[in-house]
SEZA-372338 format. One record per residue (C-alpha): residue in three letters; x, y, z. Coordinates in pm, whole numbers, plus 32768, in hexadecimal, padded with zeros to 4 digits. Layout:
// SEZA-372338
ALAXYZ;...
***
This chain:
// SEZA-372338
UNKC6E766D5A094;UNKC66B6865A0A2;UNKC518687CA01D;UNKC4C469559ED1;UNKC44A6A539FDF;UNKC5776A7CA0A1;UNKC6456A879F63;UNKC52D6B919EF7;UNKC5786C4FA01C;UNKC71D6C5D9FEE;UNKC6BD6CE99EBC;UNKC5C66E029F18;UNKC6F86E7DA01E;UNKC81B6E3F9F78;UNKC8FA6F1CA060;UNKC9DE6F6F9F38;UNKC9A170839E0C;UNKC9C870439CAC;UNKC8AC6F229C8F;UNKC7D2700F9B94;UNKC8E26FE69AB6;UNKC91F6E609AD1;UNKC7A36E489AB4;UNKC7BA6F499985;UNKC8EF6EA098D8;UNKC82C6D4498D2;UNKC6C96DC79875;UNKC74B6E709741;UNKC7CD6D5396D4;UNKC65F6C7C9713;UNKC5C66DA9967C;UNKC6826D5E9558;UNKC6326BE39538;UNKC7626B5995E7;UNKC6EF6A3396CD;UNKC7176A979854;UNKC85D6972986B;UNKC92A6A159748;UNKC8DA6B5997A6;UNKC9536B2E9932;UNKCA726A7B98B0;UNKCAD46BA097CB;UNKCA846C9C9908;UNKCB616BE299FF;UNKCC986BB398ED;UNKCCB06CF39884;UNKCD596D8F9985;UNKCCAD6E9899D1;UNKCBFC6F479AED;UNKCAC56E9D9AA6;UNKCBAA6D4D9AC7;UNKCC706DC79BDC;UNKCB0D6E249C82;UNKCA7F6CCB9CA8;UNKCBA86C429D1D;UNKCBA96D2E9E29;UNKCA1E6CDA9E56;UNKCA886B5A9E76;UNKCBAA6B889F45;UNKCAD56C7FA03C;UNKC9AB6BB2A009;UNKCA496A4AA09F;UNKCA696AD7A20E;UNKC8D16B2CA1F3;UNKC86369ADA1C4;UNKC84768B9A2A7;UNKC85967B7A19E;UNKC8E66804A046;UNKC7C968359F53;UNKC7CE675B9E36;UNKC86C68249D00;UNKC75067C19C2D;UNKC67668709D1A;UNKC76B69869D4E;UNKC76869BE9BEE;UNKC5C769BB9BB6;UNKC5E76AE19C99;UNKC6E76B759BDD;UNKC63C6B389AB2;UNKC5076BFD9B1B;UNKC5906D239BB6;UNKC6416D2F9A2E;UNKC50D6D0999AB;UNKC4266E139A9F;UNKC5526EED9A7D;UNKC4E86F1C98CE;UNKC38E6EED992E;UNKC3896DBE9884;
***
């Protein structure tokens, strides 16, 4: 299983543009009070480039691991680049 590091380190290069926004679409929404699940949920079924973003990310993303990360992980990291992103 890829450590919290190497996940951390996927992130910091993502190799694809548009993460400001996905980062941007789901802090407003924790800025606003909405819990970090509902508000990724929201993101990713909205259909739009923030959503199409992280799929990119994850399908990109895959090829860089030696072991899949577990999602919960994945999505701590997630969660804090959200949150750093709002300076929150």
């Amino acid at each position: 299983m890829a450590s919290r590091d190497t996940i951390r380190a996927v992130f910091a290069d993502p190799q694809l543009d548009g993460m400001d926004g996905l980062y941007q679409a789901i802090g407003e929404m924790l800025k606003d009070g909405v819990d970090f699940d509902r508000a990724y949920s929201l993101v990713v079924q909205s259909g739009t480039d923030a959503s199409t973003t992280w799929i990119k990310f994850c399908v990109q993303s895959a090829s860089r691991f030696s072991e899949p990360p577990e999602e919960s992980e994945f999505l701590a990291v997630l969660e804090d680049y959200c949150r750093r992103h709002i300076g929150a």
